[in-house]
FIKOLZA-1660 file (N, C-alpha, C; in steps of 0.1 Angstrom, whole numbers, plus 5000, padded with zeros to 4 digits):
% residues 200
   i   px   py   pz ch aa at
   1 5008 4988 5000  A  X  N
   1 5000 5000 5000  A  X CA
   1 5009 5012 5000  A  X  C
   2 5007 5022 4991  A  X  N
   2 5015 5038 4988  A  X CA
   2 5009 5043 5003  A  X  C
   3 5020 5048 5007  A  X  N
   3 5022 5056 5022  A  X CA
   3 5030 5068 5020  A  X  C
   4 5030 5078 5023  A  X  N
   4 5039 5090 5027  A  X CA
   4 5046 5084 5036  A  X  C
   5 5058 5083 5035  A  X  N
   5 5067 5075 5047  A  X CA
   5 5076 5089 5050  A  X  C
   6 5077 5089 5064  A  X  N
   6 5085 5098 5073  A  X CA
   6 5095 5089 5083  A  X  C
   7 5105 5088 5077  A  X  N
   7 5116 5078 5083  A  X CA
   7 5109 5065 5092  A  X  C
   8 5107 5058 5077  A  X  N
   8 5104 5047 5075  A  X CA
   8 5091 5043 5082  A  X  C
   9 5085 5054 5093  A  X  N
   9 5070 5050 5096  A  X CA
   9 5061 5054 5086  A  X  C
  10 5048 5050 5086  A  X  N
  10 5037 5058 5078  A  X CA
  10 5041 5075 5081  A  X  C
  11 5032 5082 5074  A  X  N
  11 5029 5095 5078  A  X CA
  11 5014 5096 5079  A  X  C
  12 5012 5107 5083  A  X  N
  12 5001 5112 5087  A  X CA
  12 4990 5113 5078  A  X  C
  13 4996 5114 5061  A  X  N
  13 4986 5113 5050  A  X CA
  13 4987 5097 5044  A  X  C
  14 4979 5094 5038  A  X  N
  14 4984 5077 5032  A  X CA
  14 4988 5081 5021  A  X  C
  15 4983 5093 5014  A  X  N
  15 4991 5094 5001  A  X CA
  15 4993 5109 4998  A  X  C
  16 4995 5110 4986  A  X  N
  16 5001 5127 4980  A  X CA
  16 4988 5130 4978  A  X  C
  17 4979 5123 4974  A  X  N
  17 4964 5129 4971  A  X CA
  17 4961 5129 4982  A  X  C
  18 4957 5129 4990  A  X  N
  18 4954 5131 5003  A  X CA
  18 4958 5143 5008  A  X  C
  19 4970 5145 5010  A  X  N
  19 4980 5155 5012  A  X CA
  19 4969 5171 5006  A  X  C
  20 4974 5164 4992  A  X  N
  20 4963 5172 4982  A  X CA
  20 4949 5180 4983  A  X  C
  21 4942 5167 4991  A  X  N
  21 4929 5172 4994  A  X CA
  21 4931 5180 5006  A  X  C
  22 4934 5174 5016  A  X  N
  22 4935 5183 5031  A  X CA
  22 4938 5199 5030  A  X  C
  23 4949 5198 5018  A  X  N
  23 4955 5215 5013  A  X CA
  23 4940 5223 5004  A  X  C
  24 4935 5212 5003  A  X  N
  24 4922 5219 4995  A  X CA
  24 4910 5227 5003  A  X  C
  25 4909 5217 5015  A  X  N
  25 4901 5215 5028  A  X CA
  25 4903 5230 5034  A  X  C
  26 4919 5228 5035  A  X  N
  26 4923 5239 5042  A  X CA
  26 4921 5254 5039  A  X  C
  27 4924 5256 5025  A  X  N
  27 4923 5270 5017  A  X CA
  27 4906 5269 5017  A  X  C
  28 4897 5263 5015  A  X  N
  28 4884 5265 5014  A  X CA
  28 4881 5267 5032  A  X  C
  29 4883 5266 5043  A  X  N
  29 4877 5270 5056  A  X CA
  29 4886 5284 5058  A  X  C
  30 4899 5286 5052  A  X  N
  30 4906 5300 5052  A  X CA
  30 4898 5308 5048  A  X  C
  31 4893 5304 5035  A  X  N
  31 4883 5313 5026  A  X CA
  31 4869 5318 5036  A  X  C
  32 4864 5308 5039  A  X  N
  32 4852 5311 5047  A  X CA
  32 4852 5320 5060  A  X  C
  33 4864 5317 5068  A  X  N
  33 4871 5322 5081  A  X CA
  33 4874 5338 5077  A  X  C
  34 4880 5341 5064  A  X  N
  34 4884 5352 5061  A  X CA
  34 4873 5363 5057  A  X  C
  35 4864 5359 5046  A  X  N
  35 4854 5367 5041  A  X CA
  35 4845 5367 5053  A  X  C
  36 4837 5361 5060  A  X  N
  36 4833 5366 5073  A  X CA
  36 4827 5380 5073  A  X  C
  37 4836 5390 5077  A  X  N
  37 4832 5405 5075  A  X CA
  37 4839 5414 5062  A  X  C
  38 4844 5404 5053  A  X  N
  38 4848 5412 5040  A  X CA
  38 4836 5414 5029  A  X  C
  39 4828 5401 5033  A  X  N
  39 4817 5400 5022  A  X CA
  39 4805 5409 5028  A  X  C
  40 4803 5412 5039  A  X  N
  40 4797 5428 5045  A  X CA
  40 4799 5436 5033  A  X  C
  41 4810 5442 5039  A  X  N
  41 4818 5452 5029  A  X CA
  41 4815 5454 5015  A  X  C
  42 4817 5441 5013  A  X  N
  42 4814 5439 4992  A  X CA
  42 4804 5445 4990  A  X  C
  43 4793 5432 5001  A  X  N
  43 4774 5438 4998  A  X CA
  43 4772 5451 5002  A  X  C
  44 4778 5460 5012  A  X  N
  44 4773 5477 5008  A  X CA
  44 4776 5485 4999  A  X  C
  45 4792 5479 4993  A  X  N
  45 4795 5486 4981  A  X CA
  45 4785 5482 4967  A  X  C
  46 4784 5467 4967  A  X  N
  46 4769 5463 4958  A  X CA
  46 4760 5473 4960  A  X  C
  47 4753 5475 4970  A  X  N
  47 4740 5482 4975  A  X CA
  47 4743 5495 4967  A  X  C
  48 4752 5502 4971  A  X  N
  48 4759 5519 4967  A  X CA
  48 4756 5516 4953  A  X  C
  49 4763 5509 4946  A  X  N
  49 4764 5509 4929  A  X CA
  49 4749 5500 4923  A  X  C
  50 4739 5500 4932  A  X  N
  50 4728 5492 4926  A  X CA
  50 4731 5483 4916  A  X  C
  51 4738 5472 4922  A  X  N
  51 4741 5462 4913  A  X CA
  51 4741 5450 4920  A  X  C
  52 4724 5450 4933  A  X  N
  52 4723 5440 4939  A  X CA
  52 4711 5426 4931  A  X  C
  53 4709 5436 4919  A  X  N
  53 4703 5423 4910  A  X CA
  53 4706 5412 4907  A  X  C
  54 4726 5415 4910  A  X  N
  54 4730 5402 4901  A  X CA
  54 4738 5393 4915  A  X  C
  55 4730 5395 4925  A  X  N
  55 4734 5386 4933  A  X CA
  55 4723 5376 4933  A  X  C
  56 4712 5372 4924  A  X  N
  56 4705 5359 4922  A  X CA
  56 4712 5352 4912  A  X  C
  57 4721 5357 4900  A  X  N
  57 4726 5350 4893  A  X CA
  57 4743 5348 4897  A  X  C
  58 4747 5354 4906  A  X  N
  58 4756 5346 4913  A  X CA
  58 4754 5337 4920  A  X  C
  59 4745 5332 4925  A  X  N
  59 4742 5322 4934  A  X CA
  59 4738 5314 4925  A  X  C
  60 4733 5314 4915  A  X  N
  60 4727 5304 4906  A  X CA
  60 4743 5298 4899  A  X  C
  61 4750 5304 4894  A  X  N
  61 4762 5301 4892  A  X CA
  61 4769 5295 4901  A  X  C
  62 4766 5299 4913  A  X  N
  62 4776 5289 4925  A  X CA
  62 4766 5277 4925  A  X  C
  63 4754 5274 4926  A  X  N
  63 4747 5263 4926  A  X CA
  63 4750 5255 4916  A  X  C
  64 4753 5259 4901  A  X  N
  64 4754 5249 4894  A  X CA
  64 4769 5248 4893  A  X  C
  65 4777 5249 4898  A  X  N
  65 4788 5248 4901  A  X CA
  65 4791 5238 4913  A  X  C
  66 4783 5239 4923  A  X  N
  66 4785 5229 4930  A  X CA
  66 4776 5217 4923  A  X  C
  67 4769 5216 4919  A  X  N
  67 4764 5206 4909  A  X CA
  67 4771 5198 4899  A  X  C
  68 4779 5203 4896  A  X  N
  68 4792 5200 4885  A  X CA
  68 4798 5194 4895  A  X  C
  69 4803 5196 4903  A  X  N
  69 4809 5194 4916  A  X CA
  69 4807 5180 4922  A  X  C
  70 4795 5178 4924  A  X  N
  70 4789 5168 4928  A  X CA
  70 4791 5158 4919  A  X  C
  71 4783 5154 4911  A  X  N
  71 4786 5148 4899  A  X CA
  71 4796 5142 4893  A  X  C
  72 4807 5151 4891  A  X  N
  72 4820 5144 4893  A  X CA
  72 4829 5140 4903  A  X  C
  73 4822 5142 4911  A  X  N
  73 4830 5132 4923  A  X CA
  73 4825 5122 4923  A  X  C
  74 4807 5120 4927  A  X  N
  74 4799 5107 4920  A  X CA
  74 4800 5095 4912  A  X  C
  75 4808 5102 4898  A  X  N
  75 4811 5092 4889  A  X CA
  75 4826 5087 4887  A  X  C
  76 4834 5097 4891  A  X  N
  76 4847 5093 4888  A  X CA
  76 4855 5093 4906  A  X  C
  77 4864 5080 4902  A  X  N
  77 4872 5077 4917  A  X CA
  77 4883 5080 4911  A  X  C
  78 4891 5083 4920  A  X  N
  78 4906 5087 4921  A  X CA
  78 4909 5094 4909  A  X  C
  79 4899 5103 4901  A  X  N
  79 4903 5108 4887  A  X CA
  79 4911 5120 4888  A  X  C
  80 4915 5131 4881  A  X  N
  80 4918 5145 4883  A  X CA
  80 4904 5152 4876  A  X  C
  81 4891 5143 4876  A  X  N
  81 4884 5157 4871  A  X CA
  81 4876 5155 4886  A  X  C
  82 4880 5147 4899  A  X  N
  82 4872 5150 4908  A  X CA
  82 4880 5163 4913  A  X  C
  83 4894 5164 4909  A  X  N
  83 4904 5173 4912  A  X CA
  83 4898 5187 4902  A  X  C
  84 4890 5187 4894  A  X  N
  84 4882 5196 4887  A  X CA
  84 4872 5200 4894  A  X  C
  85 4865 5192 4895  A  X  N
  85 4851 5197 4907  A  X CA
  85 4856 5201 4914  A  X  C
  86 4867 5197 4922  A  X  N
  86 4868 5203 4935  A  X CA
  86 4876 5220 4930  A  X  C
  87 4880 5224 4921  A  X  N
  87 4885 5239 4918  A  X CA
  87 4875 5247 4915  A  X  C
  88 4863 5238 4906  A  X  N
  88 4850 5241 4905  A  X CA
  88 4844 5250 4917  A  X  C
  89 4842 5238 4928  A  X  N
  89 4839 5243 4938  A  X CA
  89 4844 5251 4946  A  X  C
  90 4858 5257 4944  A  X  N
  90 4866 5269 4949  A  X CA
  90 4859 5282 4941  A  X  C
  91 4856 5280 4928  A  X  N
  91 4853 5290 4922  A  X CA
  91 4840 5295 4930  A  X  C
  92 4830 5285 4929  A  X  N
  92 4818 5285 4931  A  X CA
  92 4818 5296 4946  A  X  C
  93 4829 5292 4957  A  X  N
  93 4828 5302 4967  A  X CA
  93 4835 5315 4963  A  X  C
  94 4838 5320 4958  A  X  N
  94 4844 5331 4952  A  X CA
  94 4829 5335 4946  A  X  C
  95 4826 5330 4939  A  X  N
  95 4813 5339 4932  A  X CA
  95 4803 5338 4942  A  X  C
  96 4797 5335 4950  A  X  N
  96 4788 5338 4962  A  X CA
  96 4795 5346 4971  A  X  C
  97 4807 5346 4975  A  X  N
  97 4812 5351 4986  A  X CA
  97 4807 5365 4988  A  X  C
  98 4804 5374 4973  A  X  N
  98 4800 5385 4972  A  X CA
  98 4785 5387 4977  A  X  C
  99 4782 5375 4981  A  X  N
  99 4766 5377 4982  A  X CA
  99 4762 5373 4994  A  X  C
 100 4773 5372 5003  A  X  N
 100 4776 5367 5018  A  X CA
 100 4769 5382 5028  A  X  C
 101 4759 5381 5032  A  X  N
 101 4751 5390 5036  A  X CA
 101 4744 5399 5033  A  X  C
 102 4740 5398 5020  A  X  N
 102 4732 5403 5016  A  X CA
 102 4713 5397 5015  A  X  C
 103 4709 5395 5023  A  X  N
 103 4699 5387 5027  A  X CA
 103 4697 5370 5019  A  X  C
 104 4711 5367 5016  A  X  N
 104 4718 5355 5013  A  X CA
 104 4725 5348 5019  A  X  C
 105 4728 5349 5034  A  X  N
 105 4738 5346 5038  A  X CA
 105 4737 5331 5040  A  X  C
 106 4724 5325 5040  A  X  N
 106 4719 5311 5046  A  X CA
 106 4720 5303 5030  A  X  C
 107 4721 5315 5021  A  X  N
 107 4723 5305 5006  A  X CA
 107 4741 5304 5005  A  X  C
 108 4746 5311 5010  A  X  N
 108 4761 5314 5008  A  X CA
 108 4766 5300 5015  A  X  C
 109 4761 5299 5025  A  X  N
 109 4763 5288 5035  A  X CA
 109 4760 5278 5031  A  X  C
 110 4751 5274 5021  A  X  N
 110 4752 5259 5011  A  X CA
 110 4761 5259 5006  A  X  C
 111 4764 5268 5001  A  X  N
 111 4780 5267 4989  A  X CA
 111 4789 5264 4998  A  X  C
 112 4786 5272 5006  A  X  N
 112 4808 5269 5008  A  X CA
 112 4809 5262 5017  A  X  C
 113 4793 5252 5025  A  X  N
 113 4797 5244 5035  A  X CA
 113 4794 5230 5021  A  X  C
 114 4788 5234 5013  A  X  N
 114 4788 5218 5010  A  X CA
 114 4797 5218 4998  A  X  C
 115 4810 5228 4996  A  X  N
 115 4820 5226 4991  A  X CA
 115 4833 5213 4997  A  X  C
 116 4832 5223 5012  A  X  N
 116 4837 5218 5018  A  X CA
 116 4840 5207 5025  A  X  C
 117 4826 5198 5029  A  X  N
 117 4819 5187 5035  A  X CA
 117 4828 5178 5019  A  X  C
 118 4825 5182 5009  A  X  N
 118 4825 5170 4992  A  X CA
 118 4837 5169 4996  A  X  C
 119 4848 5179 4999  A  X  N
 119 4867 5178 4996  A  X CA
 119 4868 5167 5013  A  X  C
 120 4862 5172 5020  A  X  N
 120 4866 5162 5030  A  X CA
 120 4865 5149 5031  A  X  C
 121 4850 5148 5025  A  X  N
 121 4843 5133 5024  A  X CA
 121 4854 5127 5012  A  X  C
 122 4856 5131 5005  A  X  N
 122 4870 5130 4997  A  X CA
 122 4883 5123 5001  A  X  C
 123 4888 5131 5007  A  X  N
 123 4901 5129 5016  A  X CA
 123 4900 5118 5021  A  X  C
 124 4889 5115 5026  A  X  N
 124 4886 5103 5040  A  X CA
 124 4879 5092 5032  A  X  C
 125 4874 5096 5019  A  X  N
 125 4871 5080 5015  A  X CA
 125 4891 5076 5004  A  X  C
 126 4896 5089 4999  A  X  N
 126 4910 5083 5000  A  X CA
 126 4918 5077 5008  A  X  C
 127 4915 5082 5022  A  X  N
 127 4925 5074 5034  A  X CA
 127 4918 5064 5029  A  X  C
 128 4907 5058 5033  A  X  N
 128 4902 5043 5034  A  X CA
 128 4907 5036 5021  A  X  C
 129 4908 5043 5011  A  X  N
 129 4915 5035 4997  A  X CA
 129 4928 5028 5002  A  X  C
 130 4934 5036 5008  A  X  N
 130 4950 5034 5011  A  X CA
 130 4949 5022 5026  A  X  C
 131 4944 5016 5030  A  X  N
 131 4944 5009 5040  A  X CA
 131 4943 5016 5054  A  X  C
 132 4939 5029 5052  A  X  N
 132 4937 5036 5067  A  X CA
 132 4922 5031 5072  A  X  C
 133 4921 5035 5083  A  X  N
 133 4907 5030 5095  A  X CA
 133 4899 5041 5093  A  X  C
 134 4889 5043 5090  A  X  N
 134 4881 5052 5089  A  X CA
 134 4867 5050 5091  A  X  C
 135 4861 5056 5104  A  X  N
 135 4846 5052 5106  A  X CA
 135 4836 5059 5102  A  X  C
 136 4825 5053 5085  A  X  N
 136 4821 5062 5079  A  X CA
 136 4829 5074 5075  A  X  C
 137 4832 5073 5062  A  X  N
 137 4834 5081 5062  A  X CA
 137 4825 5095 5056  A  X  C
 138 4809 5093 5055  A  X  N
 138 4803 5104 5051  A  X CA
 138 4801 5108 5061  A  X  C
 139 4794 5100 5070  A  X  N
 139 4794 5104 5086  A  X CA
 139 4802 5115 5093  A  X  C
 140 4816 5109 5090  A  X  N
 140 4825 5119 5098  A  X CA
 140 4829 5131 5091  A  X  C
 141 4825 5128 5072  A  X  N
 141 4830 5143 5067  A  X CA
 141 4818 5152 5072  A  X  C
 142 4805 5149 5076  A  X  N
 142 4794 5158 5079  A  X CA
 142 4798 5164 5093  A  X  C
 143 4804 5161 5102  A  X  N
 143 4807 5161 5117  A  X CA
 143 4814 5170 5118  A  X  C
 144 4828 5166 5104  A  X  N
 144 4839 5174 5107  A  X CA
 144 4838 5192 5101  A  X  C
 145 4829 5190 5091  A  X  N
 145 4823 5202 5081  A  X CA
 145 4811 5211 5091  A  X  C
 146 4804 5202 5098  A  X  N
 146 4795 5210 5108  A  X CA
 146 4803 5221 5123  A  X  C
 147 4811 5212 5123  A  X  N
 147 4822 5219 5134  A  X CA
 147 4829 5230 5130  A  X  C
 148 4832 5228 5120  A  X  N
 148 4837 5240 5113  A  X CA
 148 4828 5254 5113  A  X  C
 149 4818 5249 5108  A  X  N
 149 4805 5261 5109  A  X CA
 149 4800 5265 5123  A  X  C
 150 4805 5254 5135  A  X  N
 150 4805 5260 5146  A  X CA
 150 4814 5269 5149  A  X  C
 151 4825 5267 5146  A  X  N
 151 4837 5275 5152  A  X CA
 151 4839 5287 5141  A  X  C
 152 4834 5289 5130  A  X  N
 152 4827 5301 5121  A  X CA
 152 4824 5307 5130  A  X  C
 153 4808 5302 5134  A  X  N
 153 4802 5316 5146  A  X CA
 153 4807 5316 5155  A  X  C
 154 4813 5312 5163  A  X  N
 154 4823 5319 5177  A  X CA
 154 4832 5329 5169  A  X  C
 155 4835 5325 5158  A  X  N
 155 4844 5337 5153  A  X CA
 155 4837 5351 5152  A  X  C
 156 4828 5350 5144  A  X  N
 156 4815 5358 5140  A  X CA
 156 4810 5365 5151  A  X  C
 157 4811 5357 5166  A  X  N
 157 4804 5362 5179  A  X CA
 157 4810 5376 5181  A  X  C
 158 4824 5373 5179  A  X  N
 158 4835 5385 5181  A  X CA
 158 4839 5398 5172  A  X  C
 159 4835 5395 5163  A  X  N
 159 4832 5406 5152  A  X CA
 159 4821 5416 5150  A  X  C
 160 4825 5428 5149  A  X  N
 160 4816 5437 5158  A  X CA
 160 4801 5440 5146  A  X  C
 161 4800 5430 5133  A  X  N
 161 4793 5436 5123  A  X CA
 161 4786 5420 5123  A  X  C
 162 4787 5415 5133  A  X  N
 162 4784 5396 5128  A  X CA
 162 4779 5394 5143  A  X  C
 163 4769 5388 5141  A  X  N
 163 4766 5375 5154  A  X CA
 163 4766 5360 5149  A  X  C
 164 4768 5354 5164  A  X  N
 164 4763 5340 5167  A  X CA
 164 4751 5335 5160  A  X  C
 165 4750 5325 5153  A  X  N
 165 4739 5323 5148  A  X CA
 165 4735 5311 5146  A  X  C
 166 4725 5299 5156  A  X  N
 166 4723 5290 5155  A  X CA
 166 4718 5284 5141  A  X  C
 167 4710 5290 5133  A  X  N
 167 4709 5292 5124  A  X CA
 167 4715 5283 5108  A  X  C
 168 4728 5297 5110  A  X  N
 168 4734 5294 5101  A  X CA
 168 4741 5278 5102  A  X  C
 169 4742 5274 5118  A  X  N
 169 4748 5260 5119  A  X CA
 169 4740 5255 5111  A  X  C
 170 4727 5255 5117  A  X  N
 170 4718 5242 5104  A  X CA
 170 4723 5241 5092  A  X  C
 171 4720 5255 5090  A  X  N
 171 4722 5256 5073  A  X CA
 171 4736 5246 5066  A  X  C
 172 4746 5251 5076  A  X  N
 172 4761 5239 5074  A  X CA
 172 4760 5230 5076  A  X  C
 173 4751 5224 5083  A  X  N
 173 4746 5208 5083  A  X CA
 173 4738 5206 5073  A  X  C
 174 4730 5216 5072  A  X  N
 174 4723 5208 5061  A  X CA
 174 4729 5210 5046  A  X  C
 175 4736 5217 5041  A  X  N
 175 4749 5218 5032  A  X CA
 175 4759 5206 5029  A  X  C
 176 4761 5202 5046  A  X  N
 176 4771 5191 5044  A  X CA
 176 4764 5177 5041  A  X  C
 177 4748 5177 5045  A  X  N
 177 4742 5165 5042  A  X CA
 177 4738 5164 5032  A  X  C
 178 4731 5178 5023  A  X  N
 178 4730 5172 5007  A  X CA
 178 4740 5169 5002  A  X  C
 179 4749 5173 5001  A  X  N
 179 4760 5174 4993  A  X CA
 179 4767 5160 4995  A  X  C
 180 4774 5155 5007  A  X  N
 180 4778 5139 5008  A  X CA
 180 4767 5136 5006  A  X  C
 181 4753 5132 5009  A  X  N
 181 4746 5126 5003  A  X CA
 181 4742 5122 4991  A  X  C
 182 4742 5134 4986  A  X  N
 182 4743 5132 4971  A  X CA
 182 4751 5128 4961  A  X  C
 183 4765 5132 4966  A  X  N
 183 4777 5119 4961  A  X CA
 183 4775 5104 4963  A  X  C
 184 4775 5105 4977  A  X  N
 184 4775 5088 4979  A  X CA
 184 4762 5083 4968  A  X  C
 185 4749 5092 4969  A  X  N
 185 4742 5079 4960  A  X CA
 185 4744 5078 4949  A  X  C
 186 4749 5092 4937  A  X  N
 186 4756 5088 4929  A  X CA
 186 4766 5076 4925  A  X  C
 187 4774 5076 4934  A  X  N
 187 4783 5063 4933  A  X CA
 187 4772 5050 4933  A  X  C
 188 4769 5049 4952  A  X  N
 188 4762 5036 4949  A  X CA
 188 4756 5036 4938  A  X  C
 189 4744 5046 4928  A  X  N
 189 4738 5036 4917  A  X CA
 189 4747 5037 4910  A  X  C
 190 4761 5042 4907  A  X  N
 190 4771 5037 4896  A  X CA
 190 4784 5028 4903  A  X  C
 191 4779 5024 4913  A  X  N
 191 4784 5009 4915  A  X CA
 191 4776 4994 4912  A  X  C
 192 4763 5001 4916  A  X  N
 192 4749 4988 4915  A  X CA
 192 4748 4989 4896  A  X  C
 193 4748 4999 4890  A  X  N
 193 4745 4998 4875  A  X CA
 193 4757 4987 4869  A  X  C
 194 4770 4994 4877  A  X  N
 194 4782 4982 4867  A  X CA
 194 4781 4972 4874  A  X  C
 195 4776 4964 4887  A  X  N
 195 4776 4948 4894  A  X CA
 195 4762 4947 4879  A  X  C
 196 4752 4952 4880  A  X  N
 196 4740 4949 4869  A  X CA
 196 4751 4948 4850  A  X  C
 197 4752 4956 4851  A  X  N
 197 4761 4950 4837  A  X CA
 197 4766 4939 4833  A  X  C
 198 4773 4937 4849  A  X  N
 198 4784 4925 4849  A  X CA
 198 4777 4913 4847  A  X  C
 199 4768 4913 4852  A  X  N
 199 4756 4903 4856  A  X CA
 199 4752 4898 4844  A  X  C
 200 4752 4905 4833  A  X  N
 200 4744 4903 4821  A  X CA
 200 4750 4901 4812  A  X  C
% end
């Protein structure tokens, strides 16, 4: 089994993809941690320049962007176009981020939690590729993606333009459950369709 070896023990990742995703994981909760009170800012400068029409077709762009997203993680394993969805899905927060409080914030929080939730559930069904122990892994990418959106609003508590907002947690949970959910059944029926092929 391919291991990142660190004088001669395993390492911490089982592989370079791995590695890969976690750096992905990473820059996408920076992203979220950062805009916070930047995307305030955007949405009054929007407001000033009346040009808050085109925050429905930004969101519609981030939605079918995470859709694209989805999809190709669904059908393809270990590919580089899941490595596409998932850039996909970087973009996808970039184009909502602008729409991050503007009576959007609970649609913003689909995108970039159920960006996030797909790269992790990712990562974690790659450990399990590589012979690592992994319990559920859609289970724990929802756990680990919801915590995150907790520790969002404690950030948020402290920022003088943002509150605490039970809220928005759901919203991250519920982000992180369509989204793994909707990969995993992708796959299952394109594992059940090719056992049915084989069959015949």
């Amino acid at each position: 089994m391919p291991h990142i070896m660190t004088g001669g023990e395993p390492g911490l990742f089982s592989s370079r993809r791995e590695r890969r995703l976690w750096m992905w994981a990473l820059a996408v909760v920076v992203a979220i941690y950062a805009t916070a009170d930047l995307a305030r800012t955007l949405a009054d400068a929007l407001r000033e320049s009346g040009l808050l029409e085109l925050v429905p077709t930004m969101f519609s762009a981030g939605m079918l962007l995470i859709g694209v997203m989805i999809v190709l993680q669904g059908l393809r394993e270990r590919s580089r176009g899941v490595e596409v969805g998932f850039a996909l899905g970087i973009a996808a927060i970039a184009i909502i981020g602008l729409a991050r409080g503007i009576d959007a914030a609970e649609r913003s929080h689909l995108i970039e939690y159920a960006v996030l939730a797909l790269i992790i559930h990712e990562a974690l069904v790659e450990r399990t590729t590589h012979g690592r122990r992994v319990p559920v892994p859609a289970v724990l990418a929802i756990a680990v993606t919801t915590a995150v959106g907790v520790v969002d609003e404690c950030i948020q508590f402290f920022v003088p333009s943002r509150t605490f907002d039970l809220f928005d947690i759901g919203f991250d949970l519920l982000a992180s459950v369509l989204a793994v959910g909707s990969s995993v059944s992708i796959r299952w029926v394109r594992r059940w369709l090719g056992r049915f092929r084989r069959r015949r």
